[in-house]
KOLMI-984844 format. One record per residue: residue number from 1; residue in three letters; chain; z, x, y of N, C-alpha, C, O in turn. Coordinates in Angstrom, 3 decimals. Atoms other than C-alpha are relative to their C-alpha. Example, Ala and Ser with C-alpha at 12.3 -4.5 7.8 and 13.67 -1.06 7.14 Angstrom:
<rec k="1" r="ALA" c="A" n_z="0.000" n_x="0.890" n_y="-1.190" ca_z="7.800" ca_x="12.300" ca_y="-4.500" c_z="0.000" c_x="0.900" c_y="1.200" o_z="0.665" o_x="1.936" o_y="1.181"/>
<rec k="2" r="SER" c="A" n_z="-0.060" n_x="-0.820" n_y="-1.190" ca_z="7.140" ca_x="13.670" ca_y="-1.060" c_z="0.730" c_x="-0.770" c_y="1.090" o_z="0.899" o_x="-0.261" o_y="2.198"/>
***
This chain:
<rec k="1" r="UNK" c="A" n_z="0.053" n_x="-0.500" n_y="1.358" ca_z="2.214" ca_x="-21.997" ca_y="7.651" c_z="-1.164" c_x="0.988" c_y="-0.169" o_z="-0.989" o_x="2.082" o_y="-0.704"/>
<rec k="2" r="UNK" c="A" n_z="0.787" n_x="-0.746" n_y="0.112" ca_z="-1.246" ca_x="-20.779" ca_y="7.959" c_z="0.238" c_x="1.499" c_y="0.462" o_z="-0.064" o_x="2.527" o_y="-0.145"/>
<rec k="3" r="UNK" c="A" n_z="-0.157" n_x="-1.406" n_y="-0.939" ca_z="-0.165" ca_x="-18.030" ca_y="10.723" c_z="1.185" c_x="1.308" c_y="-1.347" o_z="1.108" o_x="2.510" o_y="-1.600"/>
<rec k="4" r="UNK" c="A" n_z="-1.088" n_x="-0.718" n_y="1.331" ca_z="3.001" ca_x="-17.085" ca_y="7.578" c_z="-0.628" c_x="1.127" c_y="-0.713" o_z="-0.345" o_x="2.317" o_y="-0.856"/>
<rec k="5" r="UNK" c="A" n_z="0.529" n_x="-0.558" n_y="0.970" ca_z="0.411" ca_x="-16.571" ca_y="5.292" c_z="-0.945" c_x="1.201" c_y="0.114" o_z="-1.058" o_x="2.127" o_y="-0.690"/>
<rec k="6" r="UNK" c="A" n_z="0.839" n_x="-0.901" n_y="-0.628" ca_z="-2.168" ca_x="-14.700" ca_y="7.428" c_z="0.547" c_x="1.178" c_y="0.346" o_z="-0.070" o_x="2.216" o_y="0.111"/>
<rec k="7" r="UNK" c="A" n_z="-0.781" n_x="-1.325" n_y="-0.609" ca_z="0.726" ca_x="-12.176" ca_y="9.153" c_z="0.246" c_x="0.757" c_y="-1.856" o_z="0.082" o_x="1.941" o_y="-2.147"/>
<rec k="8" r="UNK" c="A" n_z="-0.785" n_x="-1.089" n_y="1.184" ca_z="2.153" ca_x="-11.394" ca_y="5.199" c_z="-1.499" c_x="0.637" c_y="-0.549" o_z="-1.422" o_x="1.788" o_y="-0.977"/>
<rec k="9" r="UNK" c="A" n_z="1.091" n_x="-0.501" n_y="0.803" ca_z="-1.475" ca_x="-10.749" ca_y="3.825" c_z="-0.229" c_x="1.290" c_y="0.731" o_z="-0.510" o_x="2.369" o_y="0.209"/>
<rec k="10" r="UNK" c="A" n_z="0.661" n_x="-1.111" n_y="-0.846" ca_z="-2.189" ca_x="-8.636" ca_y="6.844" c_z="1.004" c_x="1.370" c_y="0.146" o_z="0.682" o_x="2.334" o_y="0.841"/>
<rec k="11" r="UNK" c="A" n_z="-1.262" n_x="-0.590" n_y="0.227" ca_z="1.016" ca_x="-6.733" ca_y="6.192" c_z="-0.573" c_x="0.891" c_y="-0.986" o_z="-0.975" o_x="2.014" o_y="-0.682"/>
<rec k="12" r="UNK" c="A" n_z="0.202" n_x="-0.643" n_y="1.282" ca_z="0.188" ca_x="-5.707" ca_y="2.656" c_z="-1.618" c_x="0.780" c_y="0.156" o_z="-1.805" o_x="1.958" o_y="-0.148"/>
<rec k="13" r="UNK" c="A" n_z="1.189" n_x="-0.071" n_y="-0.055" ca_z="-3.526" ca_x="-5.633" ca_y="3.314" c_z="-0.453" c_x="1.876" c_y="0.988" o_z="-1.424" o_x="2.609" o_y="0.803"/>
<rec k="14" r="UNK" c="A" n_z="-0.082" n_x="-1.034" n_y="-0.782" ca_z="-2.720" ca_x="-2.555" ca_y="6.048" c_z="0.573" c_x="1.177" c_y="-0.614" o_z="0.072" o_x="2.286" o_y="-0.426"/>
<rec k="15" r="UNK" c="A" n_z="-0.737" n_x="-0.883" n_y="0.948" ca_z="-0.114" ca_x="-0.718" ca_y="3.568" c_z="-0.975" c_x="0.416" c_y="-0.765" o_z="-1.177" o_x="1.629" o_y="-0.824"/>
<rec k="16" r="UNK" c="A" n_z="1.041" n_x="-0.559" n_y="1.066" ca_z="-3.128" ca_x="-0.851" ca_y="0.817" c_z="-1.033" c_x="0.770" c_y="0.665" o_z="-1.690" o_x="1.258" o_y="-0.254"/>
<rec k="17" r="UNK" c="A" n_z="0.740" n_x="-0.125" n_y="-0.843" ca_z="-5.395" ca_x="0.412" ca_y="3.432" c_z="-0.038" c_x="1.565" c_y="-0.283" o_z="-0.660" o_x="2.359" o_y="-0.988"/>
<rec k="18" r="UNK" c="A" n_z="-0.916" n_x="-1.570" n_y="-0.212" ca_z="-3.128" ca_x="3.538" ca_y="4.655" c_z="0.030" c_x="0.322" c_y="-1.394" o_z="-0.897" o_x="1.132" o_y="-1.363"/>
<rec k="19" r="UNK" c="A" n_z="-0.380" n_x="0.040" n_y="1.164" ca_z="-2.466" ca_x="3.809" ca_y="1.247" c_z="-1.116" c_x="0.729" c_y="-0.895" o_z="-0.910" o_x="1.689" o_y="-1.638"/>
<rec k="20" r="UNK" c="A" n_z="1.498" n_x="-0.408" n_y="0.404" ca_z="-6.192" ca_x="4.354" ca_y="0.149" c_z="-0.606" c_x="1.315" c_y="0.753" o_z="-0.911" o_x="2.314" o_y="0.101"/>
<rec k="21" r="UNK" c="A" n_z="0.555" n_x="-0.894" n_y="-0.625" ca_z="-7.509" ca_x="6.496" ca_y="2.957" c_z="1.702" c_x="1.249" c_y="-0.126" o_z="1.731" o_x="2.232" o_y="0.613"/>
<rec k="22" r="UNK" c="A" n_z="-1.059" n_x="-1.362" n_y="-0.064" ca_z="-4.131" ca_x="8.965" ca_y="2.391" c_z="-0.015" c_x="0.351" c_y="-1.306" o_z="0.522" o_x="1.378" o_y="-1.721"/>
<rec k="23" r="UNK" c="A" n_z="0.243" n_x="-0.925" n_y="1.419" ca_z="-5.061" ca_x="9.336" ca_y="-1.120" c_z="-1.069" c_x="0.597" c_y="-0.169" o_z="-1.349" o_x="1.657" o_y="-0.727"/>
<rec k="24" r="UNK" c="A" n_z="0.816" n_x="-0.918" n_y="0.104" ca_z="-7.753" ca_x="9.802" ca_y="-0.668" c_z="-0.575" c_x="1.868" c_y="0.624" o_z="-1.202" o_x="2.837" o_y="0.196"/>
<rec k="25" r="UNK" c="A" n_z="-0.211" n_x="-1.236" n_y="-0.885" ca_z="-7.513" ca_x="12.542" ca_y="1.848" c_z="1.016" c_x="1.585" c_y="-0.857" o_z="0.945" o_x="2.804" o_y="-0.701"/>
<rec k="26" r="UNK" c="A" n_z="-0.489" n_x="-0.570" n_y="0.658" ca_z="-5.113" ca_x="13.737" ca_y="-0.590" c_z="-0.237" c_x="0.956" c_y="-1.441" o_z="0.282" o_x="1.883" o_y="-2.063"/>
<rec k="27" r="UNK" c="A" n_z="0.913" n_x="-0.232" n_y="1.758" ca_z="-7.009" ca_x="14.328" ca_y="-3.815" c_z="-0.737" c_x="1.327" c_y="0.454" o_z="-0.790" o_x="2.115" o_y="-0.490"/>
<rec k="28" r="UNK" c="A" n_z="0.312" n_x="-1.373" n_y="-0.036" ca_z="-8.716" ca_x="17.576" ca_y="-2.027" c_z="1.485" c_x="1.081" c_y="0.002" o_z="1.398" o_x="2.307" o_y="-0.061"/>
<rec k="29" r="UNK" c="A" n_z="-1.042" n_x="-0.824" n_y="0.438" ca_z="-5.132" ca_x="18.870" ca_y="-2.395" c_z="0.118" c_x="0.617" c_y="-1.176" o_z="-0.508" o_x="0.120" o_y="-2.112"/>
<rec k="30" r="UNK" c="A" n_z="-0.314" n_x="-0.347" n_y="1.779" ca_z="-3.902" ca_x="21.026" ca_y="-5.595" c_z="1.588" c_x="-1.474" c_y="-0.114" o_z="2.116" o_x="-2.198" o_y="0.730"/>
<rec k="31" r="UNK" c="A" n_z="-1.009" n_x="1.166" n_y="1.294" ca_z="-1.206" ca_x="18.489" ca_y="-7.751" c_z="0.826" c_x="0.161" c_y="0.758" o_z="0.774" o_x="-0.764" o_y="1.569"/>
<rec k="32" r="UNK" c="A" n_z="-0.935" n_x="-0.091" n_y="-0.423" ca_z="1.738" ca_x="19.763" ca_y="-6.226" c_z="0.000" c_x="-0.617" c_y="1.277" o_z="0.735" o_x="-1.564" o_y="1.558"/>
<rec k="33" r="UNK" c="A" n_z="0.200" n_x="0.405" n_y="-1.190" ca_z="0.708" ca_x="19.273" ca_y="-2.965" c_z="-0.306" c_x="-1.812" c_y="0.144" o_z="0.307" o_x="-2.578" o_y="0.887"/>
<rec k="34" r="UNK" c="A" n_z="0.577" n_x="1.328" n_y="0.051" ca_z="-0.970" ca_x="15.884" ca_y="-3.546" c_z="1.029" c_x="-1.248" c_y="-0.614" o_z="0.873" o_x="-2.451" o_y="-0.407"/>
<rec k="35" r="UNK" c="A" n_z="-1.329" n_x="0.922" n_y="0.582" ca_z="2.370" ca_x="14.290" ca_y="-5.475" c_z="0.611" c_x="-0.156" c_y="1.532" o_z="0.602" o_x="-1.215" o_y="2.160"/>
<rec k="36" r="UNK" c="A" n_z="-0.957" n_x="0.250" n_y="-1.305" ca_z="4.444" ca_x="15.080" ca_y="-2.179" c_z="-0.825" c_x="-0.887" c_y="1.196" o_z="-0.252" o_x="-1.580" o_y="2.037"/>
<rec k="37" r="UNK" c="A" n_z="0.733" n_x="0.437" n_y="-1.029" ca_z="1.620" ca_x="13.905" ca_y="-0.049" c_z="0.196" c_x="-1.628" c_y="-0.473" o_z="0.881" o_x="-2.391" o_y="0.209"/>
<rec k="38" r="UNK" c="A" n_z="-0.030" n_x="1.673" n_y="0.987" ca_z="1.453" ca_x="10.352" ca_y="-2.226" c_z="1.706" c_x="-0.612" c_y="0.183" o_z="2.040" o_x="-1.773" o_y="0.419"/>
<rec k="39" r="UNK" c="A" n_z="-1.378" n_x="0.784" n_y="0.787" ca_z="5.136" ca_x="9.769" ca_y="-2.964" c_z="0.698" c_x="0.399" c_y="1.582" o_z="1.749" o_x="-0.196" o_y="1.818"/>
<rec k="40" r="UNK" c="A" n_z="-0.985" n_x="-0.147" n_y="-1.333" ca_z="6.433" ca_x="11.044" ca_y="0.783" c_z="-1.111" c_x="-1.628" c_y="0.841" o_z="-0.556" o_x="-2.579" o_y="1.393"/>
<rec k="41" r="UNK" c="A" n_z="0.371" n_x="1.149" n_y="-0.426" ca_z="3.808" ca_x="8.371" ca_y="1.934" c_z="0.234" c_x="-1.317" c_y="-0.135" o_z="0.210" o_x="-2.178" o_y="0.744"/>
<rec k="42" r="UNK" c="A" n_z="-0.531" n_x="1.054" n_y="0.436" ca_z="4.845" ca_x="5.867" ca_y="0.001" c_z="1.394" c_x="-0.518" c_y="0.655" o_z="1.517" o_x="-1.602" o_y="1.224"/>
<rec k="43" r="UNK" c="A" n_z="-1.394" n_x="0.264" n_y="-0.761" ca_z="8.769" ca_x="6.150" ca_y="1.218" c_z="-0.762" c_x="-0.857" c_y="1.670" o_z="-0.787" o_x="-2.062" o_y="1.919"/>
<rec k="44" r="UNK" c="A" n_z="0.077" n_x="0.274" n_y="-1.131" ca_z="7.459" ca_x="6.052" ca_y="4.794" c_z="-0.899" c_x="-1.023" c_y="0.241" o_z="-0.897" o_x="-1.394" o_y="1.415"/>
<rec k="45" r="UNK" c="A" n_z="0.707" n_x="0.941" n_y="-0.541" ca_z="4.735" ca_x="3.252" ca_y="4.500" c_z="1.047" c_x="-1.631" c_y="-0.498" o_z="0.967" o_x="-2.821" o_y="-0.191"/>
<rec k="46" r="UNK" c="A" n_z="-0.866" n_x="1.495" n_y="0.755" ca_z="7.487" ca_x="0.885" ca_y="2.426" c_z="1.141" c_x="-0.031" c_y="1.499" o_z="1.587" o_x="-1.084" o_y="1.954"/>
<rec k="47" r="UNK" c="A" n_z="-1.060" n_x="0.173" n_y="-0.238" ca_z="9.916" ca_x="1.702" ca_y="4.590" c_z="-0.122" c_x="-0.570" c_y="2.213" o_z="0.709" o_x="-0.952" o_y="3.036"/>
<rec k="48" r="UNK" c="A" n_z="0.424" n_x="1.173" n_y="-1.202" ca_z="7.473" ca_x="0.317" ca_y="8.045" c_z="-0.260" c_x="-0.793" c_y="-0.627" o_z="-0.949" o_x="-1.468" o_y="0.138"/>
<rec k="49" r="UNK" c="A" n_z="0.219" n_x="1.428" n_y="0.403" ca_z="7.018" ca_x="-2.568" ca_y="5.826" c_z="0.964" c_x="-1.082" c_y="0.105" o_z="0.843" o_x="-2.281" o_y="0.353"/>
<rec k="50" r="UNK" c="A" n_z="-1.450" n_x="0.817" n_y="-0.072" ca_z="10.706" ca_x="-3.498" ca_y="5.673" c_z="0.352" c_x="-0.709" c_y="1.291" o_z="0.744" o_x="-1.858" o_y="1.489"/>
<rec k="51" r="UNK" c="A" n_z="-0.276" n_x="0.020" n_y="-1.430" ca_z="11.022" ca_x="-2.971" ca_y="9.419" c_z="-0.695" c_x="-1.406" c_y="0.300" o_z="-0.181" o_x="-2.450" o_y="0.703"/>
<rec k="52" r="UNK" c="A" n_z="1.129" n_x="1.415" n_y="-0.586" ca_z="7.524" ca_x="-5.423" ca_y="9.901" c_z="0.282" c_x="-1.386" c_y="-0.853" o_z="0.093" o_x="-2.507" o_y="-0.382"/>
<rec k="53" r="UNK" c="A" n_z="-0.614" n_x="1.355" n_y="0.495" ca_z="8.949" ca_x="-7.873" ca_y="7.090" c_z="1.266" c_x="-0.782" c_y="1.143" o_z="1.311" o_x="-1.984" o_y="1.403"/>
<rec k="54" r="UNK" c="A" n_z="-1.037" n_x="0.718" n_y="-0.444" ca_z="12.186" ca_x="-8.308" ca_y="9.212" c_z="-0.614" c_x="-0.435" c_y="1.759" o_z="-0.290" o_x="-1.484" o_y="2.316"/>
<rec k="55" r="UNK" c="A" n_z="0.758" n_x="0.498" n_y="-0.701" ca_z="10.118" ca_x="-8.435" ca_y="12.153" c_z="-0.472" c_x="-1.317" c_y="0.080" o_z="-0.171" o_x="-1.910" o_y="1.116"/>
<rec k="56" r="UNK" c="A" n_z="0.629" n_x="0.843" n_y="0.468" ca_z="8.466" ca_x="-11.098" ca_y="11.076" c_z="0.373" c_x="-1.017" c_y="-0.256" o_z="-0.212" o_x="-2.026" o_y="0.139"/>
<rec k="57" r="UNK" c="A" n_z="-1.206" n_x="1.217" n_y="0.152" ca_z="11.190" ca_x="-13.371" ca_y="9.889" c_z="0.920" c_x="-0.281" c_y="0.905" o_z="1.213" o_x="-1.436" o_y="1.213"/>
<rec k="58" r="UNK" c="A" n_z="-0.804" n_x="0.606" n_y="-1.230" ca_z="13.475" ca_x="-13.163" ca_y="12.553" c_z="-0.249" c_x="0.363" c_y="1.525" o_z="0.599" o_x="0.201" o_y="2.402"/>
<rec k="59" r="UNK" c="A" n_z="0.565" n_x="-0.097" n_y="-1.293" ca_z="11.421" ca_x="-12.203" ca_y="15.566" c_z="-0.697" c_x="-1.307" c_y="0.441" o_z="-0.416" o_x="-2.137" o_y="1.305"/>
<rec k="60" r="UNK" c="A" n_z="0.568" n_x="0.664" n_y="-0.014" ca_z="8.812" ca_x="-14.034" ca_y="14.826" c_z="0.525" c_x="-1.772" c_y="-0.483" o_z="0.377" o_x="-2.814" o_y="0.155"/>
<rec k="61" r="UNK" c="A" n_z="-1.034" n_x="1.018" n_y="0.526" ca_z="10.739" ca_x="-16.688" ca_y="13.026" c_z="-1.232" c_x="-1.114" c_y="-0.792" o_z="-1.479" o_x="-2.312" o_y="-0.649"/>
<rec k="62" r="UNK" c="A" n_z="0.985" n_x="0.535" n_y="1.049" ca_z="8.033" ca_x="-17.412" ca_y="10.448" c_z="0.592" c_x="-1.088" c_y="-1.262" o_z="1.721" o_x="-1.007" o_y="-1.747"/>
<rec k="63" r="UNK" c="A" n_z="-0.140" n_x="0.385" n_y="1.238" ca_z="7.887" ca_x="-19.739" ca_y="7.621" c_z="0.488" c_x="0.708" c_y="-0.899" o_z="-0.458" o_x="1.353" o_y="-1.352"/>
<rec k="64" r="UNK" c="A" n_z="-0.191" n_x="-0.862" n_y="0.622" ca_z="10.175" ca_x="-17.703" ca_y="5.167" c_z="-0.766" c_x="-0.087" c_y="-1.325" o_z="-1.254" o_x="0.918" o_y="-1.841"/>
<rec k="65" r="UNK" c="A" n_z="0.507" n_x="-0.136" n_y="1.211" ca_z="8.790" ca_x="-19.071" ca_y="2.004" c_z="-1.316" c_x="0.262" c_y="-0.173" o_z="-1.451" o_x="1.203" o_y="-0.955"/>
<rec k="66" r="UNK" c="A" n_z="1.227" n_x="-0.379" n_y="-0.127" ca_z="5.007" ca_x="-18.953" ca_y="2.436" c_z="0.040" c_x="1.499" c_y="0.222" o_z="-0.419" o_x="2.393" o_y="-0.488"/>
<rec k="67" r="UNK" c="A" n_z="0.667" n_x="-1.787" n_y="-0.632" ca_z="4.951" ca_x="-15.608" ca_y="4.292" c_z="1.022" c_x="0.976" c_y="-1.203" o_z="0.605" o_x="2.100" o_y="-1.481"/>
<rec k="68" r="UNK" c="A" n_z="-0.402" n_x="-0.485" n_y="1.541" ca_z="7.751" ca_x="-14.669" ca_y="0.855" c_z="-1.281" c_x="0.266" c_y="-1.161" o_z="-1.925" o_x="1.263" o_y="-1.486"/>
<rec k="69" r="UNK" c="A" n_z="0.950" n_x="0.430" n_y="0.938" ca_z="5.521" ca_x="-15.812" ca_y="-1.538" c_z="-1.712" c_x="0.650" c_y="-0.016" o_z="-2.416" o_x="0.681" o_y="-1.025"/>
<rec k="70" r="UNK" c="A" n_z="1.174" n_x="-0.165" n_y="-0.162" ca_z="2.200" ca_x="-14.491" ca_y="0.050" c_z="0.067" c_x="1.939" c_y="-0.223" o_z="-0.530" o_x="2.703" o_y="-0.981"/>
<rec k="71" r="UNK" c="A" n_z="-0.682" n_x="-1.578" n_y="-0.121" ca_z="3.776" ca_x="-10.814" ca_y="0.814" c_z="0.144" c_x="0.267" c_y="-1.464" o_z="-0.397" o_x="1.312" o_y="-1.828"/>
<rec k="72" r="UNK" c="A" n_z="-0.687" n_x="-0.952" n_y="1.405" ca_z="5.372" ca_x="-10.483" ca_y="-3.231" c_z="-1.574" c_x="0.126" c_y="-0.442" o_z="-2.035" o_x="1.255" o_y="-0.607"/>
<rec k="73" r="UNK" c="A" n_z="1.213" n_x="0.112" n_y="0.964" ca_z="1.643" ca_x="-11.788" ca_y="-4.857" c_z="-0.944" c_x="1.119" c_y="0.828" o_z="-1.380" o_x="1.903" o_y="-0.015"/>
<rec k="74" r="UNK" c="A" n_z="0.764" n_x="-0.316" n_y="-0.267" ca_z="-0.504" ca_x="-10.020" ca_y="-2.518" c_z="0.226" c_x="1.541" c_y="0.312" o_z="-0.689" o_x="2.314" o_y="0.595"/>
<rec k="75" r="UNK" c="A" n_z="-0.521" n_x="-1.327" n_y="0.288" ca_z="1.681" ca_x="-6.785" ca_y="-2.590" c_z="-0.281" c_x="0.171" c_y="-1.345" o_z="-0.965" o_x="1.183" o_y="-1.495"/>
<rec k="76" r="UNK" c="A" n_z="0.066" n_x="-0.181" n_y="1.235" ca_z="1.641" ca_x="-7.151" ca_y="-6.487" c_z="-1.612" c_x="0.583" c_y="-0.238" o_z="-1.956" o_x="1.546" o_y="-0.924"/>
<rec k="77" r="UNK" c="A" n_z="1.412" n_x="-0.325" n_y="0.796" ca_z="-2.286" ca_x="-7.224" ca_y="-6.662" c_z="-0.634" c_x="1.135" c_y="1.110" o_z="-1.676" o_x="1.644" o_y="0.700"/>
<rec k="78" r="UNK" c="A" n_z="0.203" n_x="-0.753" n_y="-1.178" ca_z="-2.825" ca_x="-5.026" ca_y="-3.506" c_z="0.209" c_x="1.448" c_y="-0.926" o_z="-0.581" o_x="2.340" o_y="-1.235"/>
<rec k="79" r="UNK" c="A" n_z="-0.299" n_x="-1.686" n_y="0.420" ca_z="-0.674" ca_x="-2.142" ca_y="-5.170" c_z="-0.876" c_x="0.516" c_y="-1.401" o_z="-1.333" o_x="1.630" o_y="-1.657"/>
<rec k="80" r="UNK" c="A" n_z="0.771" n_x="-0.346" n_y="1.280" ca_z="-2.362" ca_x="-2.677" ca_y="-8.715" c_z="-1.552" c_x="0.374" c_y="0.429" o_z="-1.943" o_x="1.232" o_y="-0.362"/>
<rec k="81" r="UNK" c="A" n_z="1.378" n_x="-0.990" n_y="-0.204" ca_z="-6.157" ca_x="-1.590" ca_y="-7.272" c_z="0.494" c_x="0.705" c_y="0.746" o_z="-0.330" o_x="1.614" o_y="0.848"/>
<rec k="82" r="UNK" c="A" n_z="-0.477" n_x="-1.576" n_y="-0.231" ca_z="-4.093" ca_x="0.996" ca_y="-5.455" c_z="-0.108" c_x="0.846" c_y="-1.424" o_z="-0.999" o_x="1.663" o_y="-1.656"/>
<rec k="83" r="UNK" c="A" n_z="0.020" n_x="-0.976" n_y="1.142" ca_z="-3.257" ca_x="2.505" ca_y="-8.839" c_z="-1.049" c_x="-0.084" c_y="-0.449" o_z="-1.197" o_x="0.964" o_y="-1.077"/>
<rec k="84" r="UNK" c="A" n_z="1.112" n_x="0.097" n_y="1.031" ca_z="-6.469" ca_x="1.617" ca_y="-10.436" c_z="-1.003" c_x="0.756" c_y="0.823" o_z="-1.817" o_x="1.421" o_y="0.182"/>
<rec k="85" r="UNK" c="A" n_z="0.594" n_x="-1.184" n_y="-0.346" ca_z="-8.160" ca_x="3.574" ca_y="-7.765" c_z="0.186" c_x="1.307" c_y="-0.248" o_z="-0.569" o_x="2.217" o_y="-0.589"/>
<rec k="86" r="UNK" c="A" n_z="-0.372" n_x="-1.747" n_y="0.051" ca_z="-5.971" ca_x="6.518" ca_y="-7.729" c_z="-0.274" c_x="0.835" c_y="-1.397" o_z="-0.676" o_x="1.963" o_y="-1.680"/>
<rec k="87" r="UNK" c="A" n_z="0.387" n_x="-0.578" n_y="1.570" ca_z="-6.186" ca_x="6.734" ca_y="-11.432" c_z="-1.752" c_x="0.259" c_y="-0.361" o_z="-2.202" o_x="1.265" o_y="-0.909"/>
<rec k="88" r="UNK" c="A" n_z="1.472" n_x="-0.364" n_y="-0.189" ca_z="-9.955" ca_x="6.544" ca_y="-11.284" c_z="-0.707" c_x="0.813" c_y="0.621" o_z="-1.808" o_x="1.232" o_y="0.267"/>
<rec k="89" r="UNK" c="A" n_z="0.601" n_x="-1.470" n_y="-0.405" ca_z="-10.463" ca_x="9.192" ca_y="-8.958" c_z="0.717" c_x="0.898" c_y="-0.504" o_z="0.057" o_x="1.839" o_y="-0.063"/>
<rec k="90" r="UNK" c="A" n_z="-0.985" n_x="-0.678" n_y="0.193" ca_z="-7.928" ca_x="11.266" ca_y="-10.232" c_z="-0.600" c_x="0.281" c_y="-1.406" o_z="-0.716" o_x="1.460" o_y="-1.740"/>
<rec k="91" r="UNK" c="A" n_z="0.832" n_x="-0.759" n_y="1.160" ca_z="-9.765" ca_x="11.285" ca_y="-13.681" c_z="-1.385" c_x="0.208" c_y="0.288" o_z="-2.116" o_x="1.033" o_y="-0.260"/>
<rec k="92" r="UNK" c="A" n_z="1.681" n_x="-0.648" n_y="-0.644" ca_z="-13.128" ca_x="11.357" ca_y="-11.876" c_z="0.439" c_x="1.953" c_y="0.241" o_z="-0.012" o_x="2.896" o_y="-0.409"/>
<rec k="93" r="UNK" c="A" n_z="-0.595" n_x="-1.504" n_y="-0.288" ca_z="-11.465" ca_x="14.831" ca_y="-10.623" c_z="0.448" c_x="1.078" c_y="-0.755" o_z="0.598" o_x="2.293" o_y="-0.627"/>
<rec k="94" r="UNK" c="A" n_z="-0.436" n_x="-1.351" n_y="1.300" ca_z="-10.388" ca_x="16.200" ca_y="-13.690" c_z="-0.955" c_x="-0.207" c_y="-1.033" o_z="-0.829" o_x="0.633" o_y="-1.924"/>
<rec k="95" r="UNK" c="A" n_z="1.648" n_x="-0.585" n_y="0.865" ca_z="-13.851" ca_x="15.801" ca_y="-15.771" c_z="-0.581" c_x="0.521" c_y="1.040" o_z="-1.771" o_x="0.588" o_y="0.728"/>
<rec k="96" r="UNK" c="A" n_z="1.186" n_x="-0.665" n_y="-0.667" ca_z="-15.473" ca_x="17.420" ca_y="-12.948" c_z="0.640" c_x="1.603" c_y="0.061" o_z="0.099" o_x="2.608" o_y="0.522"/>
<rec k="97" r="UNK" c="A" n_z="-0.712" n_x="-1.475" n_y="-0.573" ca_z="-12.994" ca_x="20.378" ca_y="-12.846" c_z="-0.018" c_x="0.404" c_y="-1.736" o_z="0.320" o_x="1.539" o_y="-2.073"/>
<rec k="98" r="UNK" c="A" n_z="0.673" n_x="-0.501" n_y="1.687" ca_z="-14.009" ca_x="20.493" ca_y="-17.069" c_z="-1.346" c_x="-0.036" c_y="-0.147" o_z="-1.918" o_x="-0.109" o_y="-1.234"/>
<rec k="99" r="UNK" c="A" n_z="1.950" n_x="-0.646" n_y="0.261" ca_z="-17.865" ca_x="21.155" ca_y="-16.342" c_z="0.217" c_x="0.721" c_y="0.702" o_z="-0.643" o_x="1.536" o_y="1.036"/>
***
């Protein structure tokens, strides 16, 4: 159970990661550029998540409900200080581009 809970955290924990250092990398972009950079990342980091979820369940042949349960909550609060960063630099970035 422990190993369930440890693989789904470390799952999400890697997505928020990538997730952080590509926005941030992103934010010296102009807007246009920096939407496609964000939202093409997103497709492609959800869509190695799916791959490493099914991985995970029937490779590994994990506890489904724990490593369920650990993956939805810790995706839920993972992605919310995603946005609460991006939005915080993102208005850090636009009062500095109004002085």
């Amino acid at each position: 159970m422990i190993k369930a809970i440890s693989i789904a955290f470390g799952i999400t924990f890697l997505n928020a990661l990538a997730a952080i250092i590509i926005a941030i990398k992103a934010q010296k972009k102009e807007t246009k550029k920096f939407n496609k950079i964000i939202f093409g990342s997103m497709v492609v980091r959800y869509f190695i998540n799916v791959i490493a979820v099914w991985f995970c369940l029937k490779v590994l042949n994990l506890m489904p409900l724990p490593f369920a349960l650990t993956f939805m909550i810790s995706t839920f609060v993972l992605i919310l200080i995603e946005i609460i960063l991006i939005n915080y630099r993102a208005n850090l970035l636009n009062l500095q581009n109004l002085m």
